[in-house]
C-alpha positions as CSV (number, residue, x, y, z in Angstrom):
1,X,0.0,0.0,0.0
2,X,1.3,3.6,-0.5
3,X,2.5,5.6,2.1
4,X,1.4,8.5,2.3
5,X,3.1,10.9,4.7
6,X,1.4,14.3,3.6
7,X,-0.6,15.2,6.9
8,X,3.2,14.9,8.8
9,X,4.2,17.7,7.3
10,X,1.1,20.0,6.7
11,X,3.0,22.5,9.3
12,X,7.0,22.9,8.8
13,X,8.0,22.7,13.0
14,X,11.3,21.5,15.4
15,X,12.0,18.0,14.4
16,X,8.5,17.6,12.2
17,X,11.2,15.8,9.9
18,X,13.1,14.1,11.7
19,X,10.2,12.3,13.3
20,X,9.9,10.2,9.9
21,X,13.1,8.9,10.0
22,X,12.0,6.1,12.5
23,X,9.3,4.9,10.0
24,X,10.4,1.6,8.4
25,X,7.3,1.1,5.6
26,X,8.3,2.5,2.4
27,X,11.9,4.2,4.4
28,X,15.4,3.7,2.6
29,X,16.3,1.6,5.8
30,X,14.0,-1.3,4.1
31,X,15.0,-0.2,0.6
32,X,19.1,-0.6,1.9
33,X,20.0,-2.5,4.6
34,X,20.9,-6.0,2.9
35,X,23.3,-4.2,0.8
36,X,24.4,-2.3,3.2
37,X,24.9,-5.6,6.0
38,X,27.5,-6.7,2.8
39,X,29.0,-3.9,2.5
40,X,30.0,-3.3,6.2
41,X,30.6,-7.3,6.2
42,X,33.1,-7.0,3.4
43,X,34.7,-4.0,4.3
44,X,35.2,-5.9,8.0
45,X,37.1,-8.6,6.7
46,X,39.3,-6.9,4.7
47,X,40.2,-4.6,7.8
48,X,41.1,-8.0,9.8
49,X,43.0,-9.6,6.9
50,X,45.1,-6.2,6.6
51,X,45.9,-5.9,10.4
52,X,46.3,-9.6,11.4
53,X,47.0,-11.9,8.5
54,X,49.6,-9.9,6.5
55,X,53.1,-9.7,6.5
56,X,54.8,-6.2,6.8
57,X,56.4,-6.5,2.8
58,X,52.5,-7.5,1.7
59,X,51.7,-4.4,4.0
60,X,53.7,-2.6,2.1
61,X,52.4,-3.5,-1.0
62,X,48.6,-3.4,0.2
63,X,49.4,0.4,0.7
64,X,50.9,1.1,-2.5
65,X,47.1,-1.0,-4.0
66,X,45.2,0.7,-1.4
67,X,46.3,4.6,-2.0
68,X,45.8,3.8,-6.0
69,X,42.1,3.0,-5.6
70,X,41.1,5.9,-3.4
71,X,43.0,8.0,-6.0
72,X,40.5,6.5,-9.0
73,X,37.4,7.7,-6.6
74,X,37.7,10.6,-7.6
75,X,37.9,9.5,-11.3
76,X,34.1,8.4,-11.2
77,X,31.8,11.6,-11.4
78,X,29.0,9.8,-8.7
79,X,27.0,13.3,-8.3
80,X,26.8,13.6,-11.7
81,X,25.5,10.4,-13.5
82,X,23.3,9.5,-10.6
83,X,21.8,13.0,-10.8
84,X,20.5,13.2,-14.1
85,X,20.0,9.5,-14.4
86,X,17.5,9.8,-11.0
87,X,15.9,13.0,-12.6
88,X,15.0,11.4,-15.5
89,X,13.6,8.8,-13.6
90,X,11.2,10.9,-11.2
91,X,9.8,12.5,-14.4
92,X,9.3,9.2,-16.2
93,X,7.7,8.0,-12.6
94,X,5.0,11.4,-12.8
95,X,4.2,11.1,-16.5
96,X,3.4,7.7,-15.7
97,X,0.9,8.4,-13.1
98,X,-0.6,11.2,-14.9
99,X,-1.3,8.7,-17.8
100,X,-3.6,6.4,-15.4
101,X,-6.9,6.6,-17.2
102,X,-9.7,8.2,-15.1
103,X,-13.5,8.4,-16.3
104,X,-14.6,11.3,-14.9
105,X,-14.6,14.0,-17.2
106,X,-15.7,11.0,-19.7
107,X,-18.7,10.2,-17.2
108,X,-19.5,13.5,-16.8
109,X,-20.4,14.4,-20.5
110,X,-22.4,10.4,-20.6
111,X,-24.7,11.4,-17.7
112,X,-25.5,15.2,-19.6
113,X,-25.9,14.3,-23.0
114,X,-27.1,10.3,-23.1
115,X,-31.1,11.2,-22.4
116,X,-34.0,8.9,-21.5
117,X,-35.3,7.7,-18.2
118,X,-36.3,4.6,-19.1
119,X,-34.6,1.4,-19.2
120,X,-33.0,1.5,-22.9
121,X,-31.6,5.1,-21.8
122,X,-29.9,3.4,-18.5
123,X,-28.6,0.6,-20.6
124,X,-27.2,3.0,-23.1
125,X,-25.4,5.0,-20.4
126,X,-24.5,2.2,-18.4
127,X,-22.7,0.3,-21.2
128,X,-21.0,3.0,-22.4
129,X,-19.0,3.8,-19.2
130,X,-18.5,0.3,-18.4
131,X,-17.2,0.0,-21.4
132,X,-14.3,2.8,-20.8
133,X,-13.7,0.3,-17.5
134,X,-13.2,-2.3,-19.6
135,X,-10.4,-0.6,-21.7
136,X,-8.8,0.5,-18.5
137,X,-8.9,-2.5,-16.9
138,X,-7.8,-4.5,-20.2
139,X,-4.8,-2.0,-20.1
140,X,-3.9,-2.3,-16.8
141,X,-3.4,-6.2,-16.8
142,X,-1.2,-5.7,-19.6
143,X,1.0,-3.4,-17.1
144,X,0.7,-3.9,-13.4
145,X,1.2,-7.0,-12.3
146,X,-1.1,-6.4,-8.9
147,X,-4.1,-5.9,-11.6
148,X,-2.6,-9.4,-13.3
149,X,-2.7,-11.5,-10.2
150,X,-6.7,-10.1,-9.5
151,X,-7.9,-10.6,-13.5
152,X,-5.6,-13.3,-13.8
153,X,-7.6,-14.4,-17.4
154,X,-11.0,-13.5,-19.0
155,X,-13.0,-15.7,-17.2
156,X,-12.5,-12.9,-14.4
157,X,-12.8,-9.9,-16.1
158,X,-16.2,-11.7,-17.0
159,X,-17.0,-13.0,-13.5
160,X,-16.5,-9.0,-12.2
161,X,-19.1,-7.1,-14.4
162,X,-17.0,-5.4,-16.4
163,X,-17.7,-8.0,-19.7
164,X,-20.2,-10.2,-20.5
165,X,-20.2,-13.5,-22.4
166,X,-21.6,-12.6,-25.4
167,X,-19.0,-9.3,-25.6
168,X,-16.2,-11.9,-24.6
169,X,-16.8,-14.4,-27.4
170,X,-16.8,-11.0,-30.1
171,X,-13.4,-10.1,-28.0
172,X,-12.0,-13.7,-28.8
173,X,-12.8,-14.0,-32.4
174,X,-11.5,-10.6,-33.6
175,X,-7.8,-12.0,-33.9
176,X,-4.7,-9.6,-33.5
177,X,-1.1,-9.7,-32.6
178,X,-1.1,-7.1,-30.7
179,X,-2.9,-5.9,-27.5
180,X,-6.6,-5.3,-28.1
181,X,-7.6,-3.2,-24.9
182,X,-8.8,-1.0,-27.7
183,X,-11.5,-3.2,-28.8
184,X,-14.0,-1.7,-26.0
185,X,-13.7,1.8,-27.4
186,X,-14.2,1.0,-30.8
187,X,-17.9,-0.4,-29.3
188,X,-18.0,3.0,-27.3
189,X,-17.9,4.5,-31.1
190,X,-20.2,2.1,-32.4
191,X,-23.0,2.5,-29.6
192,X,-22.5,6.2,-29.2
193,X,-23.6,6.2,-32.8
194,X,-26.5,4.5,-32.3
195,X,-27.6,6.2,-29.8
196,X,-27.8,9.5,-31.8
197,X,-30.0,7.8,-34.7
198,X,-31.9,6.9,-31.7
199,X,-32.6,10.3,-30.8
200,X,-31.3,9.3,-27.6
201,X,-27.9,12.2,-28.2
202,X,-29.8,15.0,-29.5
203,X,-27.2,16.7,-31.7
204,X,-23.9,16.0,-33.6
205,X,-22.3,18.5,-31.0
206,X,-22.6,16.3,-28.2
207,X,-21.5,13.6,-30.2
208,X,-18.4,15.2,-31.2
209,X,-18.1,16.0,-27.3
210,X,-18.4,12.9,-26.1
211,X,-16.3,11.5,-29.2
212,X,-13.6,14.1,-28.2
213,X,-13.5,13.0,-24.2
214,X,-13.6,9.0,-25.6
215,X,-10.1,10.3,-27.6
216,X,-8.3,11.5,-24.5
217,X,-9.6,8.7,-22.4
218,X,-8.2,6.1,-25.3
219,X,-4.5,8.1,-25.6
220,X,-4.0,7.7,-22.0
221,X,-4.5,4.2,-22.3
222,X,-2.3,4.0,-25.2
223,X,0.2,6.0,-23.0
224,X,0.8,3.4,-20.5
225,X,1.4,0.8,-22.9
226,X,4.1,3.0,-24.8
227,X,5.4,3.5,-21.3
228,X,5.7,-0.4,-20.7
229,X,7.1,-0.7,-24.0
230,X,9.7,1.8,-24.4
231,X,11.9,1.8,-21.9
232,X,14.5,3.8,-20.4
233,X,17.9,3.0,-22.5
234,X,19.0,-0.3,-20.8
235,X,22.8,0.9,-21.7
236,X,21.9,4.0,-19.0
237,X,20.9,2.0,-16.5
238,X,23.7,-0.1,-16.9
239,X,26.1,2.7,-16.8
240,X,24.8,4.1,-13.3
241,X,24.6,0.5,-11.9
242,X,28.3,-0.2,-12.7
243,X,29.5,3.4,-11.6
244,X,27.7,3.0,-8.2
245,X,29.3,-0.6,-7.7
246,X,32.8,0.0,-9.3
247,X,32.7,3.7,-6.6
248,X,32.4,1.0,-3.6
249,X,34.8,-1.1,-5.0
250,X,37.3,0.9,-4.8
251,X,36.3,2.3,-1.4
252,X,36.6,-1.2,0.3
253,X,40.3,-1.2,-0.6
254,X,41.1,2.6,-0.8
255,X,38.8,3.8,2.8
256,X,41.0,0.9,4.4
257,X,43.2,2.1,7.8
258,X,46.8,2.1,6.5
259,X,49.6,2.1,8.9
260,X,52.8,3.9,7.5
261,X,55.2,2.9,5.8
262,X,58.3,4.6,7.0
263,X,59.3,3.8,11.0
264,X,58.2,7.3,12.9
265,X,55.7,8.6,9.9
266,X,52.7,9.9,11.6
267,X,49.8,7.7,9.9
268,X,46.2,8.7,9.6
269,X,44.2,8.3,12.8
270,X,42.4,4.8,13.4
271,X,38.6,5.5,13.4
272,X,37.4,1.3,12.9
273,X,34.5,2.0,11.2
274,X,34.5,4.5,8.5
275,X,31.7,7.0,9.4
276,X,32.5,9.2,6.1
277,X,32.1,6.2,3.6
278,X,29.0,4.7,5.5
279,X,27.4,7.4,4.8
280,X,28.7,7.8,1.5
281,X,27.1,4.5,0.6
282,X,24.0,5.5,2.1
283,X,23.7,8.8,-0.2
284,X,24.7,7.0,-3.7
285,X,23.5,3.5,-3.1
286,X,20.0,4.6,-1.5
287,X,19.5,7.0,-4.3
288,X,20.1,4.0,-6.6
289,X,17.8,2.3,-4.9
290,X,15.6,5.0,-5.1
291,X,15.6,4.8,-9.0
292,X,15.3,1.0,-9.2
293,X,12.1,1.3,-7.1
294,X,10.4,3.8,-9.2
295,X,11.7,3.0,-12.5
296,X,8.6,0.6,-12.8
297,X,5.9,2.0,-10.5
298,X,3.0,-1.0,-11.5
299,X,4.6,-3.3,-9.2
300,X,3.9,-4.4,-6.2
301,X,6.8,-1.9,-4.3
302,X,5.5,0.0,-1.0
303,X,5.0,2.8,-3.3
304,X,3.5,1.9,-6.2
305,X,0.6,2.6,-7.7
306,X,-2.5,1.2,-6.1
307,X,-3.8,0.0,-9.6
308,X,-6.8,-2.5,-8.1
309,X,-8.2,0.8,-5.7
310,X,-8.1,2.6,-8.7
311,X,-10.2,0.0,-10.6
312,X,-12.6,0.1,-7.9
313,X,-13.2,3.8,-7.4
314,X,-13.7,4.3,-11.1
315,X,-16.2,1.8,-11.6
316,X,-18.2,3.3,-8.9
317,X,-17.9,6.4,-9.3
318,X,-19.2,6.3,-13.0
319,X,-22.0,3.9,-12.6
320,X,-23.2,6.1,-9.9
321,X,-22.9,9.3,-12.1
322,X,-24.3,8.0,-15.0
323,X,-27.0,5.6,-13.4
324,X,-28.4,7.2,-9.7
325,X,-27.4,10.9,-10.3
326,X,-28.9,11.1,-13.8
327,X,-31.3,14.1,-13.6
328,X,-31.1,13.1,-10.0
329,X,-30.8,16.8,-8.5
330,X,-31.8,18.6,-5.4
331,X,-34.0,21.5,-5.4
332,X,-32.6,24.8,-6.2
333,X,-33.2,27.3,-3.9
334,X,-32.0,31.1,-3.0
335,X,-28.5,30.3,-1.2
336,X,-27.9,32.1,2.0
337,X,-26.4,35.3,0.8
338,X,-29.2,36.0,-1.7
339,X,-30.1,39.6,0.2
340,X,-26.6,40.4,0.9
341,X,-24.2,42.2,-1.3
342,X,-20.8,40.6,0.0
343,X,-20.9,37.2,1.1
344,X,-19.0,36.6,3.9
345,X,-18.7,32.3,5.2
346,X,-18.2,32.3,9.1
347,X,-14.9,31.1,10.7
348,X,-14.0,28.9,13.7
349,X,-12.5,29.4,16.9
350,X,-9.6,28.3,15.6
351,X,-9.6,30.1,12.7
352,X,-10.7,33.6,13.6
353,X,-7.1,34.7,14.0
354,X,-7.4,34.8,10.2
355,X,-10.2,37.2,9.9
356,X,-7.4,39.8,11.5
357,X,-5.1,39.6,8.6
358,X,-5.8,42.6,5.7
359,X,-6.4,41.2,2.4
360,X,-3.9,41.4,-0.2
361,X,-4.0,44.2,-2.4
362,X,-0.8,44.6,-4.4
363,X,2.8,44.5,-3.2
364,X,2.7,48.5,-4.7
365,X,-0.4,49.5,-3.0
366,X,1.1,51.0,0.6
367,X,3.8,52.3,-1.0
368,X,4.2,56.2,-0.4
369,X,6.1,58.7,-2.6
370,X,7.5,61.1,0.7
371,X,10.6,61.1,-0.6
372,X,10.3,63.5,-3.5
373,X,6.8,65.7,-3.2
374,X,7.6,67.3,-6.7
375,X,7.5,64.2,-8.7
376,X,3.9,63.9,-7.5
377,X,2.4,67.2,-9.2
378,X,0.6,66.6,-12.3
379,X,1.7,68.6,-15.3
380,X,-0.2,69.1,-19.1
381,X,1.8,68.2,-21.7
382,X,2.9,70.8,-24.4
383,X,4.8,71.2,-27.4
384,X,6.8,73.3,-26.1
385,X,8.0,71.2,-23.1
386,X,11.9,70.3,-23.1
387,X,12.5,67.0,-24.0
388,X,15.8,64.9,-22.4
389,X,17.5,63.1,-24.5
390,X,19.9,60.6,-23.9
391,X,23.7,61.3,-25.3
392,X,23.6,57.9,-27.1
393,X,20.5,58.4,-29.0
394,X,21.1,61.6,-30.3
395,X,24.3,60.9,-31.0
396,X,22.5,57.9,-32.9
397,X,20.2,60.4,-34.6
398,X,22.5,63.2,-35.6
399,X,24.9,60.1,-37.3
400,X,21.8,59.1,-39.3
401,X,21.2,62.2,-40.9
402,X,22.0,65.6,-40.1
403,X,18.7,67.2,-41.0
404,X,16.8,64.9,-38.7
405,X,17.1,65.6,-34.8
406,X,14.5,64.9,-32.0
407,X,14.3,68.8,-31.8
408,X,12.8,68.9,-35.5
409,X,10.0,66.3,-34.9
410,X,8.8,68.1,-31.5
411,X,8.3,71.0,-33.7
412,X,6.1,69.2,-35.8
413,X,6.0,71.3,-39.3
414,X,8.8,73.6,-38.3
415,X,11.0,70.5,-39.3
416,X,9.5,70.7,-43.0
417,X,11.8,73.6,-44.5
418,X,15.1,71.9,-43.7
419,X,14.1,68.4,-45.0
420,X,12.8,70.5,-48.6
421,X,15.7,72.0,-48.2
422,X,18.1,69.3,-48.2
423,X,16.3,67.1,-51.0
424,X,15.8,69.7,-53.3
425,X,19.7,71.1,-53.4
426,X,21.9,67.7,-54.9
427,X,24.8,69.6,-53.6
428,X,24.3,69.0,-49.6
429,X,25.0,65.6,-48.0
430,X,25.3,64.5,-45.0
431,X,29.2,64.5,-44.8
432,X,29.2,68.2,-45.8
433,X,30.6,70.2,-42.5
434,X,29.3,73.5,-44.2
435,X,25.4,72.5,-44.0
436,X,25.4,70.8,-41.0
437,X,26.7,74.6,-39.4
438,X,24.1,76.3,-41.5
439,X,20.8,73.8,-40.0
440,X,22.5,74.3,-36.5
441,X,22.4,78.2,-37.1
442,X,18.7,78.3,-38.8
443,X,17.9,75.8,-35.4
444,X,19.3,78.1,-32.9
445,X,17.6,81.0,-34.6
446,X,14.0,79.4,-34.4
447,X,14.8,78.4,-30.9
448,X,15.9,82.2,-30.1
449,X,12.7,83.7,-32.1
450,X,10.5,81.1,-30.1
451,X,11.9,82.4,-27.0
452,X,11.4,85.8,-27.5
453,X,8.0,85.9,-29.3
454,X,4.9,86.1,-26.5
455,X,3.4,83.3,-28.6
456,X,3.9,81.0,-31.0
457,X,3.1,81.3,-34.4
458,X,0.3,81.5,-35.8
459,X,-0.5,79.0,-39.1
460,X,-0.6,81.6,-41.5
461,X,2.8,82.3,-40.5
462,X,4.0,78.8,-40.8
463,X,2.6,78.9,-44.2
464,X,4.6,82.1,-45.0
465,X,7.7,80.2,-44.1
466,X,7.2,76.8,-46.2
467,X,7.0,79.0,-49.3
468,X,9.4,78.3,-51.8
469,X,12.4,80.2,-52.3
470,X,11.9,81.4,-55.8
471,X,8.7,82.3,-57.0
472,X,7.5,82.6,-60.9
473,X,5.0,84.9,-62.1
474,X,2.3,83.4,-64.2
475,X,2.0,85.1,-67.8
476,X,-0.7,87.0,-69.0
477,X,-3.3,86.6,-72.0
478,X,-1.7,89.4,-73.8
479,X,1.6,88.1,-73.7
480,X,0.3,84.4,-74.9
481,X,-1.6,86.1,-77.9
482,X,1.5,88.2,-78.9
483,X,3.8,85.2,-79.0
484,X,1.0,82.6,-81.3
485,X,1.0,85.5,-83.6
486,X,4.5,86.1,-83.8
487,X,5.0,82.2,-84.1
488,X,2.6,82.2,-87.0
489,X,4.9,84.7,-88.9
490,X,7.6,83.2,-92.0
């Protein structure tokens, strides 16, 4: 059975912990402590045959053997293969659980659009769900090997509910390779169909509903087989499994007590039992352990998946939904706030310490601007307010063109002259030193004019200014005759 641990630590307090580190079901103490007794055994034995079986020159030579394997320790990166190989398989563990097909949403859209209150409308809605069991159950015996040992062959899938005789012969004689735990959608379809002729689903949008929640419910199912299928790359595992063992291989030999080998060397202090690679072993081997357990979570581990509860909690959930609690409802009534404008549940003794606390605004919304009163005024914006600039966009802008400046569009039109200006002359560029002076003079004189005029000016004025330089007086009639007849002349 799972265990489930959650309520311990609902509150984080002193030693709330610590106080499940004396639990054995489902602990790393169960998980570790055979391969742990052989370690300790091993590493025992080659501690006795060191001090009281050798001689000093094999001593010596144990040393020398000794000091090489706790060098190639550090050789193995431990923290990092077992990191990334338990990550992957936590994720794999989640996705796997998440797969699990439920009926509810499935049930849910059965019991709202399969109508009729007699008995060919309970049949429909009945079959239909227990059909979706079927699949699931069909799945599951193909995975978990709890389910396997309840539904051990047809007869008892048949002898609990979820299929009858006549559906296990038509199971039987549709040959396939493969798994077939998608046979009982495929009647879903079929009967769903039937049902709308019927009349009994009203519209094709609550058959495409219920098609669409069928779909999910099916891919889940199909999940869980590609997860028994595919699995992790065995040459992974085995990588992990022989850097764990070949770690504590050479930590037998290399964690050993040495004495030293030159008369009047100080030698490393004599501790007997090696706290530091205990609990080394502990660490790596547990979270191996940890890996192996989950790796396949349809077993029959302390935490695996409770596969047969979940058979049993579907089923009756979705009978009951789609069977008791069809258009089964309670009276609807005005609730208890109907005359009140803010609604407002009473609390507890135990809880009215929350009622104290001021409801969450904003993490901005006490927040005071004391320090600088000014930047709290409201002003209008104008045209003529000064702009700021920063020195690396204007020195962006005045590179681009010389004629173009922040300052001419703020003006608005005021910018127009200078930009006929420099397309209608060919001779001015950009690179020329002698118009950039010239637009810097004509802008300092229409900064100084601004300045000193009481007002700006007015649009007639502006108009004055965008005339063109030259202007060309239109000829008369008198002229035109003059020149036709003069044209007409030998």
């Amino acid at each position: 059975m799972t265990v489930s641990y959650t309520l311990k630590v609902a509150n984080s307090r002193f030693g709330g912990f610590s106080k499940l580190l004396f639990r054995w079901k489902g602990s790393i103490y169960k998980l570790l402590y055979k391969e742990f007794i052989v370690f300790v055994v091993l590493y025992a034995l080659l501690s006795i045959v060191y001090r009281r079986l050798l001689t000093e020159e094999q001593k010596r030579l144990y040393t020398k053997v000794a000091q090489y394997c706790n060098r190639s320790t550090d050789l193995i990166p431990m923290s990092f293969v077992l990191g990334f190989y338990v990550t992957l398989i936590v994720n794999r563990w989640w996705a796997q659980y998440t797969s699990i097909p439920l009926p509810d949403q499935l049930m849910c859209v059965i019991s709202s659009n399969v109508h009729g209150k007699d008995e060919r409308g309970r049949i429909l809605r009945r079959t239909l769900v227990r059909y979706a069991n079927l699949s699931a159950v069909l799945i599951l015996r193909s995975v978990s090997t709890r389910v396997l040992k309840r539904f051990p062959t047809m007869d008892h899938v048949v002898e609990a509910g979820f299929m009858t005789q006549d559906e296990r012969k038509q199971f039987e004689s549709l040959y396939s390779d493969f798994n077939k735990y998608w046979i009982p959608c495929v009647w879903f379809t079929n009967l769903a169909a039937q049902a709308r002729r019927d009349g009994r689903i009203r519209d094709d949008v609550a058959l495409r509903l219920l098609m669409d929640e069928l779909n999910l419910y099916r891919a889940k199912c199909s999940m869980l087989f590609h997860y028994d299928w595919i699995s992790i790359p065995l040459v992974y595992t085995q990588v992990v499994t022989i850097a764990v063992y070949s770690f504590f291989a050479f930590c037998l030999i290399g964690r050993q007590f040495l004495e030293p080998l030159e008369p009047g060397q100080e030698g490393d202090l004599d501790m007997y039992i090696p706290l530091s690679t205990l609990l080394q072993f502990f660490f790596y081997a547990g979270w191996l352990k940890v890996a192996e357990q989950i790796i396949n979570p349809f077993g029959e581990d302390d935490d695996d998946f409770e596969t047969n509860k979940l058979i049993d909690r579907n089923l009756q959930v979705s009978l009951l939904s789609v069977d008791d609690m069809y258009q089964n409802l309670p009276p609807a009534t005005k609730d208890k706030y109907w005359n009140e404008s803010t609604a407002q549940p009473p609390y507890t003794i135990a809880t009215a310490a929350e009622t104290l606390k001021p409801s969450f605004l904003g993490s901005t919304f006490d927040m005071r601007m004391t320090e600088d009163m000014e930047q709290t005024q409201p002003v209008e914006a104008s045209p003529n307010m000064a702009r700021m600039q920063t020195p690396l966009l204007s020195r962006f802008l005045a590179a681009a063109s010389p004629a173009i400046s922040i300052k001419n569009f703020g003006r608005g039109g005021r910018a127009t002259p200078h930009l006929r200006r420099a397309r209608g002359d060919s001779t001015v560029h950009s690179e020329d030193p002698e118009a950039v002076s010239r637009i810097e003079e004509e802008e300092t004189e229409d900064e100084e004019s601004q300045r000193g005029s009481p007002c700006s000016p007015s649009a007639s004025d502006r108009q004055k200014e965008e005339l063109p330089l030259i202007q060309v007086e239109a000829p008369s009639s008198e002229s035109i005759e003059a020149e036709q007849s003069g044209a007409g002349k030998p």
